[in-house]
C-alpha positions as a Python dict, from the first residue, in 0.01 Angstrom:
ca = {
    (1, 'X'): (0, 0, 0),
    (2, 'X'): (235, -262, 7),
    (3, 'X'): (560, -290, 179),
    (4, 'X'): (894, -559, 188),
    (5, 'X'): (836, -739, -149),
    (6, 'X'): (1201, -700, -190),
    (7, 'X'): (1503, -683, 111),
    (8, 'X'): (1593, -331, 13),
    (9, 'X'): (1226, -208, 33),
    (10, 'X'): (1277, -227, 403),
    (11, 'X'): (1569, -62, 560),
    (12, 'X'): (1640, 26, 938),
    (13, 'X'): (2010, 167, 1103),
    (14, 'X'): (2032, 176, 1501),
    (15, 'X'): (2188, 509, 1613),
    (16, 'X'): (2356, 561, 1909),
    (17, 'X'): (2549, 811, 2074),
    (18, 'X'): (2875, 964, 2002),
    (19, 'X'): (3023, 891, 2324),
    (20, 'X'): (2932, 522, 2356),
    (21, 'X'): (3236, 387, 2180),
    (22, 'X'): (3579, 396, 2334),
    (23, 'X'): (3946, 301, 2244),
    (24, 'X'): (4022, 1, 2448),
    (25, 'X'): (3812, -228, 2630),
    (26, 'X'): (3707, -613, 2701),
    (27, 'X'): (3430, -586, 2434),
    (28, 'X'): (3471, -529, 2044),
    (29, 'X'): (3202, -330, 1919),
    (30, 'X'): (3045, -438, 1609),
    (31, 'X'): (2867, -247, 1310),
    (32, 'X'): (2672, -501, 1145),
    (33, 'X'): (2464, -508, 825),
    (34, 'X'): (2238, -812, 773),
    (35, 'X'): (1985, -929, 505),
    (36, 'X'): (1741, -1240, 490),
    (37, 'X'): (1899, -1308, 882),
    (38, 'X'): (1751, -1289, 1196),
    (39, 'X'): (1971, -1152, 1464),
    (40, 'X'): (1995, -1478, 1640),
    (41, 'X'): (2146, -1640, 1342),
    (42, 'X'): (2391, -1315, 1283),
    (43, 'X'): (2473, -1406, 1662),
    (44, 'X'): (2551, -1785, 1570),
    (45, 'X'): (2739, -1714, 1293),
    (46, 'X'): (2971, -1410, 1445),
    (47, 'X'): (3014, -1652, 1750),
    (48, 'X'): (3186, -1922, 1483),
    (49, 'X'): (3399, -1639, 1307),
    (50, 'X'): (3526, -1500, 1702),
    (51, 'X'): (3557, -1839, 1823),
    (52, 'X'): (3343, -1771, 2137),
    (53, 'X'): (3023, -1904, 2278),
    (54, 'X'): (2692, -1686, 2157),
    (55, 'X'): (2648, -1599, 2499),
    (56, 'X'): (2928, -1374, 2489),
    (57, 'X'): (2751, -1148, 2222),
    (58, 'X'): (2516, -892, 2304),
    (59, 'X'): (2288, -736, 2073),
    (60, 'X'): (2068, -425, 2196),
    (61, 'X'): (1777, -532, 1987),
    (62, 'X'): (1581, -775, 1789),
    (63, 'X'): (1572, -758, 1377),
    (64, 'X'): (1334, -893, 1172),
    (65, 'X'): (1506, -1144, 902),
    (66, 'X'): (1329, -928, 653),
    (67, 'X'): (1469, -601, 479),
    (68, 'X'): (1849, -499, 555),
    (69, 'X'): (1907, -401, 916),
    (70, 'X'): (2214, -198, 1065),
    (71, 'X'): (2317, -288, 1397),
    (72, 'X'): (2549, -236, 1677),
    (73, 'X'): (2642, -574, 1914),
    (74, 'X'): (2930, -617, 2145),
    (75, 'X'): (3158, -965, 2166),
    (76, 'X'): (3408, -1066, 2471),
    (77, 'X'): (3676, -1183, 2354),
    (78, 'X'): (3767, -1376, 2085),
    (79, 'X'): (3926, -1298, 1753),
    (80, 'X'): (3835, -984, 1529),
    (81, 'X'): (3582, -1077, 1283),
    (82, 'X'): (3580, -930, 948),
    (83, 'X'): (3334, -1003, 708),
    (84, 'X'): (3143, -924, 385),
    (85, 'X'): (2938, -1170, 181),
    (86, 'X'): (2549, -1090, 18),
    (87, 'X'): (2416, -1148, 331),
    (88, 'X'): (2637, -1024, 639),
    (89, 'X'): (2877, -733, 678),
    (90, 'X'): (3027, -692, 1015),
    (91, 'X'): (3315, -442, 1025),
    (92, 'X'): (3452, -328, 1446),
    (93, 'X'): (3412, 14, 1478),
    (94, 'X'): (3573, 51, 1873),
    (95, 'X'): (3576, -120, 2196),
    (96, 'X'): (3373, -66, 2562),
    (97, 'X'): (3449, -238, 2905),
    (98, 'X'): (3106, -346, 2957),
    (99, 'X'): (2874, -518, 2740),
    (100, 'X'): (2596, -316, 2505),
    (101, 'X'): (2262, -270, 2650),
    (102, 'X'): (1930, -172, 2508),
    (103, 'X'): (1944, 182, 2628),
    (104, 'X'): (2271, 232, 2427),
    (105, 'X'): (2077, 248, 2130),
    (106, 'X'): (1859, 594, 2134),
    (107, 'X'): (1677, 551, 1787),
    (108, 'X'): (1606, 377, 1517),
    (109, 'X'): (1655, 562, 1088),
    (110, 'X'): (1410, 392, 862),
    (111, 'X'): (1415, 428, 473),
    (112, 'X'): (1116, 206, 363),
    (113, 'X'): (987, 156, 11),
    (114, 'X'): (597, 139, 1),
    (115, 'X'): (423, 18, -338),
    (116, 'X'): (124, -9, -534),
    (117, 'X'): (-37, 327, -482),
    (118, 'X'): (-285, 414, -715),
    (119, 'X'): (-501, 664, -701),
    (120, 'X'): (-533, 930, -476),
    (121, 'X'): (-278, 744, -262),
    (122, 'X'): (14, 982, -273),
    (123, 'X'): (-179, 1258, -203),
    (124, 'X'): (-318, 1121, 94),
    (125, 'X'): (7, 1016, 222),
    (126, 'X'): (148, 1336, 191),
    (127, 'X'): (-155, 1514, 317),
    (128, 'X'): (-147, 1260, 650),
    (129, 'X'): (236, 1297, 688),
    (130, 'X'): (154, 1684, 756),
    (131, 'X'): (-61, 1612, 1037),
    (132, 'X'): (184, 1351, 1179),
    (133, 'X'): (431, 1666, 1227),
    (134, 'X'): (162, 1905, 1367),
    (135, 'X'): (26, 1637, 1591),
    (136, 'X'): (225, 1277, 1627),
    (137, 'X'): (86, 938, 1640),
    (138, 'X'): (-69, 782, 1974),
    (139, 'X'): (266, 540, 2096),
    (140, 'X'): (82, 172, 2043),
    (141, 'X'): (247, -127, 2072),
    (142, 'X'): (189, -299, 1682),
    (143, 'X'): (147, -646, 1567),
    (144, 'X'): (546, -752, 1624),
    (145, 'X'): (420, -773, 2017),
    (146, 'X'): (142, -1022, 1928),
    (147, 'X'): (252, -1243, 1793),
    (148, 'X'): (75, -1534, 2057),
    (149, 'X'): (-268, -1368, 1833),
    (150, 'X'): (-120, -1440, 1511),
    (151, 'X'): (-24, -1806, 1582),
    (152, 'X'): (-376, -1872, 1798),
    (153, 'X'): (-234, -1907, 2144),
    (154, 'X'): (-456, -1572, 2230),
    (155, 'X'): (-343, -1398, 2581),
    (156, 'X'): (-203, -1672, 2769),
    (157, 'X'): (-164, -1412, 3081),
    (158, 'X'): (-545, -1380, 3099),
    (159, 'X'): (-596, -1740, 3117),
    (160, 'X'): (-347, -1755, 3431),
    (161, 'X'): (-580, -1444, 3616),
    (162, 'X'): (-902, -1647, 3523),
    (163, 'X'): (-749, -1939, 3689),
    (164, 'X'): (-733, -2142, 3391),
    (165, 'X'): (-394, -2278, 3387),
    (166, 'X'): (-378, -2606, 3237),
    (167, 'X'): (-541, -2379, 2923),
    (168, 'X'): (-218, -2151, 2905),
    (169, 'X'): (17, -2423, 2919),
    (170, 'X'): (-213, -2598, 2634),
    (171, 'X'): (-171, -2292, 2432),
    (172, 'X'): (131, -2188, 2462),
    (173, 'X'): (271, -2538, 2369),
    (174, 'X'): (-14, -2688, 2165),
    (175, 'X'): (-223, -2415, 2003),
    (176, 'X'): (-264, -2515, 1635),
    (177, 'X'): (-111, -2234, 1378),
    (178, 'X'): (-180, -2096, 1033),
    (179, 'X'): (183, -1999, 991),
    (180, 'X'): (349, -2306, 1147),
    (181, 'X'): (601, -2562, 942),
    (182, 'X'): (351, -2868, 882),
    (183, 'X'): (585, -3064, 1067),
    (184, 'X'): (530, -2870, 1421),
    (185, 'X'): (205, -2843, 1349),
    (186, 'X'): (130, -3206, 1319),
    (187, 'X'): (366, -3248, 1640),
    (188, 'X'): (92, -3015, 1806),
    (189, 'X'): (-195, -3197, 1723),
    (190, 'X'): (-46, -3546, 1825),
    (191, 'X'): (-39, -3317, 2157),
    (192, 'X'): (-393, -3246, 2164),
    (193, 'X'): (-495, -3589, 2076),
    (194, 'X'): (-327, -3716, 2349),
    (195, 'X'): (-418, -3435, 2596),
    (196, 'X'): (-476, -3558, 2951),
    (197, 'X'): (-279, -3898, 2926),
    (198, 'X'): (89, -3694, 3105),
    (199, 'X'): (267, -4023, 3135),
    (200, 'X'): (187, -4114, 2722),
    (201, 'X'): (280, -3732, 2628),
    (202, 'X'): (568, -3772, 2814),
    (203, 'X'): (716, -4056, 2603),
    (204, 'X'): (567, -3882, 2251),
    (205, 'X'): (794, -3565, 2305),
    (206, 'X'): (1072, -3723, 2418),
    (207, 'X'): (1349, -3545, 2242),
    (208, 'X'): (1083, -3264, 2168),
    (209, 'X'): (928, -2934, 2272),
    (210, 'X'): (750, -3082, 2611),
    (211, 'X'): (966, -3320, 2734),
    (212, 'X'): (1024, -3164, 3063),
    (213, 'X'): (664, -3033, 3108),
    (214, 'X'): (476, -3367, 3075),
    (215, 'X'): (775, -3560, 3234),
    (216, 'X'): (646, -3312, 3567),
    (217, 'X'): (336, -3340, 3458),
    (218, 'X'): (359, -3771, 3470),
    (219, 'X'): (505, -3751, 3807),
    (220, 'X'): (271, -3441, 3936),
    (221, 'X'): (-50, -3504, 3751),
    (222, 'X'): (-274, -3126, 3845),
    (223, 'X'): (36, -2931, 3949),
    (224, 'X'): (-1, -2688, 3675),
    (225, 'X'): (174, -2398, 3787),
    (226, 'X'): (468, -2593, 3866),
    (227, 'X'): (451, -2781, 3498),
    (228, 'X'): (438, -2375, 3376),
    (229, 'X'): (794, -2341, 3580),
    (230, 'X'): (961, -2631, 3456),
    (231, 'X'): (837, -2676, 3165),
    (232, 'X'): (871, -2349, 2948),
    (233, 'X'): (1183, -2120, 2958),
    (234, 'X'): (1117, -1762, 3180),
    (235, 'X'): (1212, -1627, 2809),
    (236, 'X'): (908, -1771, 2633),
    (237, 'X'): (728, -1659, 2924),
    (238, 'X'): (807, -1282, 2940),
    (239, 'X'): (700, -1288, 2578),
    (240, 'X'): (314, -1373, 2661),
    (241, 'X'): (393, -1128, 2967),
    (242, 'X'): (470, -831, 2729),
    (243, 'X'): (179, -930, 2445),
    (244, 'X'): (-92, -916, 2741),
    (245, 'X'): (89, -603, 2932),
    (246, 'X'): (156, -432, 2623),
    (247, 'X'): (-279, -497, 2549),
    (248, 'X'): (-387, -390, 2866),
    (249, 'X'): (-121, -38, 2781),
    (250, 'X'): (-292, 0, 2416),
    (251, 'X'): (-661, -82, 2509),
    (252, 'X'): (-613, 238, 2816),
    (253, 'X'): (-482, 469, 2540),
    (254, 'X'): (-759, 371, 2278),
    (255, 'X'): (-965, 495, 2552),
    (256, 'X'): (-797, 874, 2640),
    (257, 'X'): (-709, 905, 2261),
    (258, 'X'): (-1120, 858, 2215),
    (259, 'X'): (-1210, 1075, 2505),
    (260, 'X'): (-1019, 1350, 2385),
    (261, 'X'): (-1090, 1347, 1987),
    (262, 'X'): (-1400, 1482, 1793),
    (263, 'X'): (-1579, 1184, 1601),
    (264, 'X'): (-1526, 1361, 1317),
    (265, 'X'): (-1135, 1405, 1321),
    (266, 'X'): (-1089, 1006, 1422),
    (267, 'X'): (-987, 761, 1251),
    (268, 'X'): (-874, 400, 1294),
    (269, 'X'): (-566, 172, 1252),
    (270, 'X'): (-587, -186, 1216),
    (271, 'X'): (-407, -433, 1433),
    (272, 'X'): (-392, -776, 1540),
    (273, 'X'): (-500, -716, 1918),
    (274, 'X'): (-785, -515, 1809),
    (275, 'X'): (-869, -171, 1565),
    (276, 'X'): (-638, 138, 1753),
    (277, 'X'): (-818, 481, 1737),
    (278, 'X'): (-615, 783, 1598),
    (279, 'X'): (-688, 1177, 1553),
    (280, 'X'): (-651, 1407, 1233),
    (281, 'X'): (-630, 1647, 1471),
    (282, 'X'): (-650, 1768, 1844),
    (283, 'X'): (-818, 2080, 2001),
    (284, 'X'): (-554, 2268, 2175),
    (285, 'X'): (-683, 2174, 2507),
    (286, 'X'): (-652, 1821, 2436),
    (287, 'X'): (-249, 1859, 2273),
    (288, 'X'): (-142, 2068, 2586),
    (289, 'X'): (-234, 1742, 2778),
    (290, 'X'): (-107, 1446, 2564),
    (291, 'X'): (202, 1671, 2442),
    (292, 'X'): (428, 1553, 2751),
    (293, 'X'): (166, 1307, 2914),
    (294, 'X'): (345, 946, 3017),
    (295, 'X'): (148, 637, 3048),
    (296, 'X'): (319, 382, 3293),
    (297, 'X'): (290, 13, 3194),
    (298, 'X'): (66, -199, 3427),
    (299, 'X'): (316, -362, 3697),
    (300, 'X'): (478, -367, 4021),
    (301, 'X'): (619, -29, 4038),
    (302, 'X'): (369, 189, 3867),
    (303, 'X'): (274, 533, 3965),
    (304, 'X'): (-51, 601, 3875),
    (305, 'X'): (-254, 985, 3883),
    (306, 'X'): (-593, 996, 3879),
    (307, 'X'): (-648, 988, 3515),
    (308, 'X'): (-432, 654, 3460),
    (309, 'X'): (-588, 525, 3693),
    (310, 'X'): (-919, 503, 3590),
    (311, 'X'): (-792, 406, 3235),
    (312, 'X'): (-669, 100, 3369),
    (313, 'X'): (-987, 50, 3596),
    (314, 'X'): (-1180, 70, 3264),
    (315, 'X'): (-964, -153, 3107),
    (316, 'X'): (-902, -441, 3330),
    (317, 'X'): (-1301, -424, 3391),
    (318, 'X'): (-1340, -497, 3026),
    (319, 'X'): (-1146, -837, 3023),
    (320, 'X'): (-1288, -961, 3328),
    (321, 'X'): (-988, -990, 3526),
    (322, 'X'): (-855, -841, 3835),
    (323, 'X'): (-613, -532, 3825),
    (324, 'X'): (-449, -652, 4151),
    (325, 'X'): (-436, -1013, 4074),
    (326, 'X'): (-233, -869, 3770),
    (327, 'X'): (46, -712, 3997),
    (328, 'X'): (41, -993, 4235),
    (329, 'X'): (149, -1241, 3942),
    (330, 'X'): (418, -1466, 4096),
    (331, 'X'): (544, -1716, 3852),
    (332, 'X'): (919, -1651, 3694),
    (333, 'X'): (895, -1436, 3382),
    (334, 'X'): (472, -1349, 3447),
    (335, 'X'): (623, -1096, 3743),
    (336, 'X'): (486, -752, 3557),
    (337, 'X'): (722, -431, 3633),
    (338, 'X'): (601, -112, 3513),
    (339, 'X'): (806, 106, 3326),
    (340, 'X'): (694, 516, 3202),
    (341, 'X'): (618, 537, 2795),
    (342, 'X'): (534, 849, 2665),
    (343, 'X'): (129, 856, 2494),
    (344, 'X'): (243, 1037, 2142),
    (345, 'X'): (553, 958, 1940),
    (346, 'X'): (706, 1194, 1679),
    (347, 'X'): (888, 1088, 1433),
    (348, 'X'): (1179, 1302, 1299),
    (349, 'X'): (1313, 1377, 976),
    (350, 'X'): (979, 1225, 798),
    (351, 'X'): (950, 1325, 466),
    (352, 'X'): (902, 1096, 114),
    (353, 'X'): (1051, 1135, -221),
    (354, 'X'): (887, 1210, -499),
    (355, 'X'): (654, 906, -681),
    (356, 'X'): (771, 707, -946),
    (357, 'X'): (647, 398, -1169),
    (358, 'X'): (685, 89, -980),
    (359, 'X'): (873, -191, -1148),
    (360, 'X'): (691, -464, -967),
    (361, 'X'): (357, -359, -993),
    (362, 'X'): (300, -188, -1351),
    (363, 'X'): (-30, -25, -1265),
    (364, 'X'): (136, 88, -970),
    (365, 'X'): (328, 414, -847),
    (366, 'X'): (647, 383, -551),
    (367, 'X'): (737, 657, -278),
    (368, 'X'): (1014, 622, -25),
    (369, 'X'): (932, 706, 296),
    (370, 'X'): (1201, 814, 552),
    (371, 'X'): (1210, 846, 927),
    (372, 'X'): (1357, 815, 1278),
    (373, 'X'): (1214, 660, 1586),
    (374, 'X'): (1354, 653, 1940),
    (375, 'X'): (1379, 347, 2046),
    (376, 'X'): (1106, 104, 2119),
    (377, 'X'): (841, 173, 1898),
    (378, 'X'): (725, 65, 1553),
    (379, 'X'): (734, 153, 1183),
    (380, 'X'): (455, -3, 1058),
    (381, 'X'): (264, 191, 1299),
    (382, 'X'): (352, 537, 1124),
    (383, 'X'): (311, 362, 736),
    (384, 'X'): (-35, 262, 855),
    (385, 'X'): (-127, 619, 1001),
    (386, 'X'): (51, 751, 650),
}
């Protein structure tokens, strides 16, 4: 199976509710359409057009540049903005007094094209899309939150519980990368080449990524945790908060999703943070409990039973780190809060069109697949269970 060789392979539409919009208001309310842009360069661009700073414009999520994405953003101020061009639509469809939040967004409508089956391929998928009504899909986080794995910085969070935190801030900022421009990449290893020497890094990134951090560094040579505060934005931070958090969630559900399914109905999704167990299908002991079960993230906050509990117990065990040193994080943006997030997610309207040759791959067939998912979890994950 292959997916986004072309933008139109790949399209998503937020939804929202009916009574979010309104007829007046200090906020125009955008419908935007995007392809080949990430929503921080839609953002730069619609600033430009309104004649206001980005930080006026609110988007409730992050799109990937690839595919076509519709989305909803607010903008204080400014003038309208209409626009149409190959790569950005943006039409205003009402006004609010308040600026849009994530929560305003309830789901997400995918139509995604998925090529080069062959085979018994379509059959499968169809035959796996049935049990994805009867049963769902365990709710794992997917690659998009791990993105620290796929560019070799690993789980900078477990480096700060193990104490080693000169080795987060050398990953996070120095951690060589398959997938980086040659140009950062070469900026990273003059980094580690000159690793140790503050006062020498601090003139080599001047003007760079780093400035600030060895500049501390130079003046506070072994004051790592305060080099983590000045020297990388709480943004970047929360990132490598959410990867490791969003492990620790994934890892405990591997391990009730294994309790509770016969070897013979599992099966097993790949993913960058490690393989993700799913079932075929449940016993009806084991649906009745994961039907309505919530699993809160690790963090300040969390209200744990007995069974979550021991999940996490299990799981924090496993990577050698403490669960309470976890909670008791106190660095700006590393300060996990829990939040609930349900243990099965099922996605609505699913259903795929009939095959057809594909015109990129001639040996090839074509289905499109079609779906809706609340917000906050992942597409890819259902493809790969399909």
């Amino acid at each position: 199976m292959r997916i986004l060789r072309v933008p139109n392979d790949y399209r998503v539409v937020e939804q929202f509710g009916p009574k979010l919009l309104q007829k007046s208001g200090n906020y125009r309310i955008y419908n935007i359409t995007k392809r080949g842009m990430t929503t921080g360069e839609v953002s730069q661009r619609l600033a430009a057009e309104a004649g206001v700073d980005p930080k006026w414009i609110s988007f409730t999520g992050q799109k990937a540049k690839e595919g076509v994405a519709g989305q909803v953003c607010s903008v204080l101020g400014g003038a309208e903005v209409r626009l149409m061009d190959s790569e950005l639509s943006v039409r205003q469809i009402g006004k609010l007094d308040r600026a849009l939040e994530n929560e305003d967004v309830t789901s997400n409508a995918f139509e995604i094209v998925v090529r080069d089956l062959k085979g018994d391929d379509m059959r499968r998928i169809r035959h796996n899309m049935a049990q994805v009504r009867e049963g769902g899909i365990p709710a794992y986080f997917d690659d998009q939150r791990f993105g620290c794995l796929r560019h070799g910085q690993g789980f900078v969070v477990r480096e700060l519980l193990k104490g080693r935190i000169e080795s987060a801030i050398r990953s996070m900022i120095a951690a060589p990368s398959q997938y980086g421009p040659d140009h950062i990449e070469a900026y990273k290893y003059g980094l580690r080449k000159r690793w140790g020497n503050w006062e020498e890094l601090a003139s080599f990134s001047k003007g760079r990524r780093g400035q600030s951090l060895f500049a501390y560094l130079a003046e506070n040579p072994g004051d790592f945790v305060g080099a983590m505060r000045m020297g990388f934005a709480t943004r970047e931070r929360t990132i490598h908060l959410f990867a490791y958090q969003s492990h620790i969630w994934n890892r405990a559900l591997a391990l009730w999703i294994h309790r509770l399914t016969e070897p013979d109905d599992l099966g097993w999704l790949p993913c960058d943070e490690g393989s993700l167990p799913v079932f075929r299908k449940l016993s009806p002991e084991a649906k009745a409990e994961l039907s309505r079960a919530i699993l809160p993230l690790p963090g300040q906050g969390a209200t744990l039973d007995e069974n979550a509990h021991r999940l996490y117990e299990a799981v924090f065990e496993a990577e050698g780190v403490d669960y309470q040193a976890f909670l008791d994080l106190d660095i700006p943006g590393f300060r996990p809060t829990s939040e609930p997030r349900p243990v099965l997610i099922h996605p609505e309207y699913l259903r795929a069109a009939p095959a057809e040759d594909d015109d990129l791959y001639p040996r090839g067939r074509k289905m499109r697949v079609r779906f809706t998912l609340g917000r906050g979890h992942y597409s890819t994950l259902v493809l790969k269970r399909l």
